[in-house]
C-alpha positions as CSV (number, residue, x, y, z in Angstrom):
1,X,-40.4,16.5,5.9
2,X,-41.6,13.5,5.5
3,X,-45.8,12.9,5.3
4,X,-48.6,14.9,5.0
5,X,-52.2,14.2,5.4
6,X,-54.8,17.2,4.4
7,X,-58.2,17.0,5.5
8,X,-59.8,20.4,4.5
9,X,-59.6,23.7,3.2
10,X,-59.6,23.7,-0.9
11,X,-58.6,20.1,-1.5
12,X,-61.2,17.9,-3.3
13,X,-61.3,19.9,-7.0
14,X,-62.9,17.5,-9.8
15,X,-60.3,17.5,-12.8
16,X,-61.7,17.5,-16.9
17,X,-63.1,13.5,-15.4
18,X,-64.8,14.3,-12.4
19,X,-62.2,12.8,-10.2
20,X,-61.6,14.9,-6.9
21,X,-57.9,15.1,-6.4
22,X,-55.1,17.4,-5.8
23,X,-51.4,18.0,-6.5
24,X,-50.1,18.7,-3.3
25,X,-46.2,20.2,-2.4
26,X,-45.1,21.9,0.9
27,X,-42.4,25.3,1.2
28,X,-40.6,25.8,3.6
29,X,-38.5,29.1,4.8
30,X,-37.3,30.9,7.7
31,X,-39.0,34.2,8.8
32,X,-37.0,37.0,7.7
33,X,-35.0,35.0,5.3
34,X,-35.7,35.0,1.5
35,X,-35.0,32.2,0.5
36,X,-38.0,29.8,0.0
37,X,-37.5,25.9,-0.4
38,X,-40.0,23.4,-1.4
39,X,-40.8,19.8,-2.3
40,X,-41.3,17.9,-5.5
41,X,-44.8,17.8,-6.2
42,X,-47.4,14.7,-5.0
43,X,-49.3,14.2,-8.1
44,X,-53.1,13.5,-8.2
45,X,-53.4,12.5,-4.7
46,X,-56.7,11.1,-4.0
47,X,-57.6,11.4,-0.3
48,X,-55.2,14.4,0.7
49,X,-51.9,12.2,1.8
50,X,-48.9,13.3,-0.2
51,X,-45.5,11.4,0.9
52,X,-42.1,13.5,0.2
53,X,-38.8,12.2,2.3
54,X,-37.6,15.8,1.6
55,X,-34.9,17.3,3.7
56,X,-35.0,21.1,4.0
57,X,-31.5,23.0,5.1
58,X,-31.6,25.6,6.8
59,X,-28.2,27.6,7.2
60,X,-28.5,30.4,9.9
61,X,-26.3,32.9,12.5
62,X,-27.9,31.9,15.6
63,X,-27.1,33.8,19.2
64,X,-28.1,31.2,22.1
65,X,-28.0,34.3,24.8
66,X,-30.7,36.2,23.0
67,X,-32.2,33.5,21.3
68,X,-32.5,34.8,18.3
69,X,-31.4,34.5,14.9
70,X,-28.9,37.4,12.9
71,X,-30.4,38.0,9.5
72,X,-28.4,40.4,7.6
73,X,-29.3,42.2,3.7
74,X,-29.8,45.4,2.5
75,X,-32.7,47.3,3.2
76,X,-32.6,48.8,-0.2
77,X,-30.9,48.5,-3.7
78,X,-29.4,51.3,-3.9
79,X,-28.1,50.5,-0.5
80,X,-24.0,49.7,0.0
81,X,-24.0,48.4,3.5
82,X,-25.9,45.9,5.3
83,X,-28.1,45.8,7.6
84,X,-28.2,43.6,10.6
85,X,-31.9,42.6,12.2
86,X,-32.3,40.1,15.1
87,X,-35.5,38.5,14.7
88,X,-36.9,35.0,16.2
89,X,-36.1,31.6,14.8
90,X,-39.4,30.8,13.4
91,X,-39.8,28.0,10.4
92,X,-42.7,28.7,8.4
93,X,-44.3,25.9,6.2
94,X,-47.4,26.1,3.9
95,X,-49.4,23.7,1.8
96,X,-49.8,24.1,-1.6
97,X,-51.8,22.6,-4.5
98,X,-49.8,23.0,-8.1
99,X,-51.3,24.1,-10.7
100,X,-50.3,24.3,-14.5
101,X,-53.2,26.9,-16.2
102,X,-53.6,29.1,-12.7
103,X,-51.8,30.4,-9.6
104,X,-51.1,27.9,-7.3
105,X,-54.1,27.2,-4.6
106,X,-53.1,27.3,-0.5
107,X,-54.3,24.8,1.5
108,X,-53.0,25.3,5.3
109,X,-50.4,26.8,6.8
110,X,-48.3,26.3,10.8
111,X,-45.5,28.4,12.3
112,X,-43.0,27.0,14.6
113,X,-40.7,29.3,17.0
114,X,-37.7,26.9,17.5
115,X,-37.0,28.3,20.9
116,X,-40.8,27.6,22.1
117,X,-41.7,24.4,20.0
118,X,-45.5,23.2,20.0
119,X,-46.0,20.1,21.4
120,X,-45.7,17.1,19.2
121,X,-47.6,14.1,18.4
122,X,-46.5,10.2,18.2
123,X,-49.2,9.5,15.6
124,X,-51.3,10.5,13.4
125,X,-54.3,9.8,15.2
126,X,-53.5,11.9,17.9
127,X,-52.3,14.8,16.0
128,X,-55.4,17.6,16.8
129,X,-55.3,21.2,16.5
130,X,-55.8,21.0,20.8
131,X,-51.6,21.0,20.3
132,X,-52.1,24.8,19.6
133,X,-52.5,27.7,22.1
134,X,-55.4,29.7,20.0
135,X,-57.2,26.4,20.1
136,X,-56.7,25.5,23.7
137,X,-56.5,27.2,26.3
138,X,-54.6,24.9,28.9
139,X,-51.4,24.8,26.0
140,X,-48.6,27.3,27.0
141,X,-48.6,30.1,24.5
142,X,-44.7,30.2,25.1
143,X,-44.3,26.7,24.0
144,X,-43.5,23.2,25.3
145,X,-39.7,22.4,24.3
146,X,-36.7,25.0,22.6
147,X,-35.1,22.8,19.6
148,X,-31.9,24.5,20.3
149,X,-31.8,21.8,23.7
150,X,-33.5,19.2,22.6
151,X,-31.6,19.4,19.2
152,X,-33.8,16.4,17.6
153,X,-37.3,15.4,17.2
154,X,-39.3,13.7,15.0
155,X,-43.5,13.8,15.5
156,X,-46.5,15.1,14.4
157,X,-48.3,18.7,14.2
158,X,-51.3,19.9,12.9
159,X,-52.0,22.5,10.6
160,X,-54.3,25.0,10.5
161,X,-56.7,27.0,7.0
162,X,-59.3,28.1,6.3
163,X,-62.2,25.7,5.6
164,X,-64.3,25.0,2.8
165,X,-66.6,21.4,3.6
166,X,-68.4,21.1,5.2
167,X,-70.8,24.2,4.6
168,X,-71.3,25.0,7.9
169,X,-67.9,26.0,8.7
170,X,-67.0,27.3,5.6
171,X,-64.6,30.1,5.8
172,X,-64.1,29.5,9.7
173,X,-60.2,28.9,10.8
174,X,-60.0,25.1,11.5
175,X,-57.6,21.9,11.0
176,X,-56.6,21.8,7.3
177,X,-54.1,19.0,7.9
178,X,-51.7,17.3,9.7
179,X,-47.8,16.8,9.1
180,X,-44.6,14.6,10.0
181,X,-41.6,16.4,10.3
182,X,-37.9,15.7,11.9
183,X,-36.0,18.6,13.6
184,X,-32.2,18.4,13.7
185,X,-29.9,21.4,14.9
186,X,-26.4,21.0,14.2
187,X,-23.5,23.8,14.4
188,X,-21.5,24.7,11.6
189,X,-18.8,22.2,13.0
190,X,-21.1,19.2,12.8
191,X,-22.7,20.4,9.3
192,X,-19.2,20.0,8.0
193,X,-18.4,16.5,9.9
194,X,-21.8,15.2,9.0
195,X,-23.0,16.8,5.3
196,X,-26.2,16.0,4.3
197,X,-27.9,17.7,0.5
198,X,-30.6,19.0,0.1
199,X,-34.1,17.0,-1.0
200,X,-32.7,13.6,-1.9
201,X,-29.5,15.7,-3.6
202,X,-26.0,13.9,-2.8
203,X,-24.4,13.6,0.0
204,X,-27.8,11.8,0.8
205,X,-27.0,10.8,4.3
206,X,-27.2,11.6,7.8
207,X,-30.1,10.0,7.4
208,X,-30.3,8.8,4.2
209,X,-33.8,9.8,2.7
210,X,-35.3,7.0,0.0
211,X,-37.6,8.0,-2.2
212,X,-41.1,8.2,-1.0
213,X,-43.3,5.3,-0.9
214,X,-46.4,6.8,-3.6
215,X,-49.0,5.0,-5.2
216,X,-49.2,3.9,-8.8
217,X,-51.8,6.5,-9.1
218,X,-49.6,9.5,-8.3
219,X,-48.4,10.5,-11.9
220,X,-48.3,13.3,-13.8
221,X,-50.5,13.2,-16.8
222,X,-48.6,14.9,-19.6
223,X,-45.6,12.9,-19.2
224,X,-47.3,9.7,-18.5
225,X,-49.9,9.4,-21.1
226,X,-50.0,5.6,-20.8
227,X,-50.6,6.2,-16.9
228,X,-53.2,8.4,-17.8
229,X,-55.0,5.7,-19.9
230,X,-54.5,3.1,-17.4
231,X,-55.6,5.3,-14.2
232,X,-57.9,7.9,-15.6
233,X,-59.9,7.3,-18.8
234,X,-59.7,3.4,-18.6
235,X,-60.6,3.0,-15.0
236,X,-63.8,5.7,-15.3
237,X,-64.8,4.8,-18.8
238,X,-63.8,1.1,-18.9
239,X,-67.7,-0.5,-19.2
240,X,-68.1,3.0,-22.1
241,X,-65.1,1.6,-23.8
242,X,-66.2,-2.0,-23.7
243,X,-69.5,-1.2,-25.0
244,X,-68.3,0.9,-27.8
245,X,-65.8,-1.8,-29.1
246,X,-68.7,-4.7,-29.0
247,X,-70.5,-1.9,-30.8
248,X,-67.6,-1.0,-33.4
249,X,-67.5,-5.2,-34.1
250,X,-71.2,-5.1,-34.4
251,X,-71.7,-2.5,-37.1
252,X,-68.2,-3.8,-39.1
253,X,-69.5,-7.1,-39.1
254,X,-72.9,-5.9,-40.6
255,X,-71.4,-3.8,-43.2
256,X,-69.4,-6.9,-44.5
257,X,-72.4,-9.0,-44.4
258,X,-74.5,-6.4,-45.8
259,X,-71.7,-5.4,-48.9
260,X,-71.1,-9.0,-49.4
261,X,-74.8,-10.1,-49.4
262,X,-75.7,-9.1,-53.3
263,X,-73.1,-10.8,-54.7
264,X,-73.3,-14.2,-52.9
265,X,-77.6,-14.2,-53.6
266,X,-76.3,-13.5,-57.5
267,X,-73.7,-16.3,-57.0
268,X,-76.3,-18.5,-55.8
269,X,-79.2,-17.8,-58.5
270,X,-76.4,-18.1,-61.4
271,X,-75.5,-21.4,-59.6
272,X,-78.4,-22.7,-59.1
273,X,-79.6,-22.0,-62.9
């Protein structure tokens, strides 16, 4: 996982300053499986990019003749034995925006079958919800590429929630964002020849994932209060502050001249007498 870029849906709240922003991090998990993984969090992003490097593992029984993936748990607690269910290899990732006070906001959402992969985009700019089959009707609804044979890719694919701005299509089903993402399938054999952790977590390798490239602004305010000066109440209030100093010197330097006054005019009569 390595960029995000949100254009609709919920993003765009004002904070306690007016400043429209979000705190954006992505999960990830395989249908069927339980276990849910997800990114650090991209603090107070600004115009809906968040930048992660986060590498999400995936261990999984795969069966290339049914293409499908062997999920096994019980179907109960008070159950002893296991159950086995074959289900498709679908990856599931959602958008999210953190928050501290109140449940956690989502933003957008895709779905990719690993055997019947959308079609991918080189760039950005190219990266449209026409890559999708409910969205156009000359995509194969069965898919472009199986991951399991091409066994790498890296591109672009869009992601689709429900929208809030503009007015018009509020509540309509539309492009909530767009995201980078590299695919790699490996067998057990190669997992083990070639380890690579979780996130950023050592072994870091195969590839090796630096930290993400963020901007000054993306902090989180309780822990960075000096951050929070500098980026937030200095950089909306600076001219307020400014005034309110000069103000500050103005009245202290009127009280002095005003406290002093008396007893340098009865200096200057006894003086001058």
């Amino acid at each position: 996982m390595h960029r995000l870029e949100y254009e609709g849906g919920d993003f765009g709240r004002e904070n306690l300053f007016g400043e429209e922003m979000s705190d954006i991090y992505v999960s990830g998990w395989l249908r069927g499986i339980d276990e849910k993984q997800k990114t650090d969090v991209h603090y107070r992003s600004l115009n809906g990019e968040g930048n992660f490097n986060w590498r999400f593992v995936f261990p999984f029984r795969y069966y290339p003749t049914e293409q499908c993936l062997s999920v096994t748990k019980k179907q109960h607690f008070w159950s002893l034995d296991e159950t086995e269910r074959r289900l498709p290899p679908v990856l599931a990732m959602q958008v999210w925006d953190n928050d501290i006070f109140n449940p956690d906001d989502y933003l957008g959402e895709i779905e990719l079958n690993l055997n019947d992969m959308l079609g991918y985009a080189k760039s950005s700019k190219s990266c449209s919800l026409s890559q999708m089959p409910e969205f156009n009707k000359d995509v194969p609804s069965e898919g472009t590429f199986s991951l399991f044979e091409s066994k790498r890719v890296r591109g672009w694919w869009p992601m689709k929630g429900k929208l809030t701005k503009p007015p018009e299509k509020k509540g309509k089903l539309g492009l909530a964002g767009k995201i980078e993402l590299e695919f790699e399938i490996v067998t057990k054999e190669e997992a083990e020849e070639r380890p690579a952790g979780r996130a950023r977590d050592d072994p870091n390798a195969n590839p090796k994932l630096d930290p993400p490239n963020r901007p000054d602004t993306s902090f989180f305010w309780f822990t960075s209060p000096w951050k929070s000066c500098k980026f937030i109440i200095w950089r909306r209030f600076k001219w307020l502050i400014i005034a309110l100093i000069f103000l500050i010197i103005i009245v202290a330097f009127l009280v002095l001249f005003f406290y002093n006054f008396p007893e340098y005019s009865v200096r200057r009569l006894v003086i001058g007498k």
